[in-house]
C-alpha positions as CSV (number, residue, x, y, z in Angstrom):
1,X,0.0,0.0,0.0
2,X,1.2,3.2,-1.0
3,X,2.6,5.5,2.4
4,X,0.7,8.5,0.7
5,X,-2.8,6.6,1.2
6,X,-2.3,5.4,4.4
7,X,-1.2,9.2,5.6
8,X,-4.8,10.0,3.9
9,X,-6.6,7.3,6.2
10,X,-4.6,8.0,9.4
11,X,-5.7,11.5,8.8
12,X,-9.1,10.4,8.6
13,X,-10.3,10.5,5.0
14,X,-11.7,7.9,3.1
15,X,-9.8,6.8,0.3
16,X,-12.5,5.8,-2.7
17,X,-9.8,5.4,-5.1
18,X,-5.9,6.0,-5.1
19,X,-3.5,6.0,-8.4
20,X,0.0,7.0,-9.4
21,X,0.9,8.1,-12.6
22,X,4.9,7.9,-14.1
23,X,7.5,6.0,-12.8
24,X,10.3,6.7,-10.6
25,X,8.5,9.9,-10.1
26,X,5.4,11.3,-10.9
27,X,1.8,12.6,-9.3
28,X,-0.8,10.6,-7.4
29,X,-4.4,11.4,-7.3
30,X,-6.7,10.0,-4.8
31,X,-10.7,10.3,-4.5
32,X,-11.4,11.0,-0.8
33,X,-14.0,11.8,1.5
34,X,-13.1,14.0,3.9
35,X,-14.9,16.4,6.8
36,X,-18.0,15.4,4.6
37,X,-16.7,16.5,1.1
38,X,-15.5,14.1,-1.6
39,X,-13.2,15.4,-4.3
40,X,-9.3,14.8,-5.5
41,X,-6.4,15.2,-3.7
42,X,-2.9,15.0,-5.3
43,X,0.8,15.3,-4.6
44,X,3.6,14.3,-6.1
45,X,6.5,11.2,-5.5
46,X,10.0,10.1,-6.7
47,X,12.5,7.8,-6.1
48,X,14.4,9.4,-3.2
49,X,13.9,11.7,0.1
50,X,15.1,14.5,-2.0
51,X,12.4,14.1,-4.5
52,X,9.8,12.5,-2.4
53,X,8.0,14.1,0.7
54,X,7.1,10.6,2.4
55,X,10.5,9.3,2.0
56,X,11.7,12.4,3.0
57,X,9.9,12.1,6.6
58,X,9.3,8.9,7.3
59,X,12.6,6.9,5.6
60,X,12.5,3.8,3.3
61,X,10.4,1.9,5.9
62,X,6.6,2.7,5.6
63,X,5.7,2.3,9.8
64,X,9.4,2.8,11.7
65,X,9.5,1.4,15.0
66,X,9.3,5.1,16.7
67,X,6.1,5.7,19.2
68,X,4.9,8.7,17.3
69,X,4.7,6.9,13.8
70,X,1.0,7.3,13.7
71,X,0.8,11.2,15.2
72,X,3.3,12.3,12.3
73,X,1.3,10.1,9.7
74,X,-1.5,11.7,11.0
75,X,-0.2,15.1,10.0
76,X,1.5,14.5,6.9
77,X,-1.7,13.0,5.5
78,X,-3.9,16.6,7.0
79,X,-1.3,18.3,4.9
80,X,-2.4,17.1,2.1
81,X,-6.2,17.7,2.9
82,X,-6.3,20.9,3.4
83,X,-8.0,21.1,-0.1
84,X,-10.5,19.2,-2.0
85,X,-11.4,19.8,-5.4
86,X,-14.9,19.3,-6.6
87,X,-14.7,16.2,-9.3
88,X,-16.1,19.0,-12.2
89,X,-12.9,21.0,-11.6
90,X,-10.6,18.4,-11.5
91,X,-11.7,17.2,-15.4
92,X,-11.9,20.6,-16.2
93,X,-8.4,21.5,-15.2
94,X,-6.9,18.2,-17.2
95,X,-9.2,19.2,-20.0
96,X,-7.1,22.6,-19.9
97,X,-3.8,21.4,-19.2
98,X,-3.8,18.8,-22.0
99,X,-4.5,22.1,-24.8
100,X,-1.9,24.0,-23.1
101,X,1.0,21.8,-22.6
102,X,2.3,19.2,-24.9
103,X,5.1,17.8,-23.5
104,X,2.7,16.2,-20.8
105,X,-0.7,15.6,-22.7
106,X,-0.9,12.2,-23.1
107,X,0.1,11.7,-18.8
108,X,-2.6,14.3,-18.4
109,X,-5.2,11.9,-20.9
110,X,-4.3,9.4,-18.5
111,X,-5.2,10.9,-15.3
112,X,-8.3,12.5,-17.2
113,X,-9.5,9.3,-18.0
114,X,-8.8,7.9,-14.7
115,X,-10.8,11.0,-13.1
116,X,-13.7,10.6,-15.1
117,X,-13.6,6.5,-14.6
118,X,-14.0,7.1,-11.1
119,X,-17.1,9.2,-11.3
120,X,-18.1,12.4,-10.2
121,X,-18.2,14.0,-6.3
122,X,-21.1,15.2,-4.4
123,X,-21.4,16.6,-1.0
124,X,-21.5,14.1,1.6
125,X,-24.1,13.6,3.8
């Protein structure tokens, strides 16, 4: 299991749907509900604790012997909660980024159709 989805869950969301896109670095988009709103969250990872904010904080190992392991989890994940984007602004933005910038469109066709794959967001009750 990837250490950015179980920072999400220790933090208290519910992960509908997790996915990384590249390959020794790249984004990761996950569907959550959180504080009764589902939307996207995202961040980004790579292949070493300069490049990769979990590894960074946490090491190679994803759950370190140390008695505040699930406190700093806890927090990392909140960090990246502090916004949820609506479903209908996530396509739109990919539907944007993919006629502005080349280089990346076809990762950004990927992660558009993954969006849209995993349906859209509505407030929670």
């Amino acid at each position: 299991m990837s250490g950015y989805r179980s920072a999400l869950e220790a933090a208290g969301a519910e992960v509908l749907a997790y996915e990384e896109f590249g390959d020794y670095q790249g984004s990761w988009y996950a569907k959550v509900t959180y504080q009764g709103e589902t939307g996207w969250v995202e961040g980004a990872y790579g292949s070493c604790s300069g490049c990769d904010a979990f590894e960074a904080e946490f090491g190679y190992s994803y759950e370190p012997e140390e008695n505040d392991y699930q406190d700093r989890l806890k927090l990392f994940g909140e960090s990246y909660l502090t916004v949820v984007m609506p479903h209908e602004q996530m396509v739109e933005r990919f539907e944007r980024l993919i006629g502005e910038d080349s280089w990346y469109a076809e990762e950004y066709r990927s992660t558009l159709e993954y969006v849209k794959a995993n349906g859209q967001s509505t407030q929670t009750d």
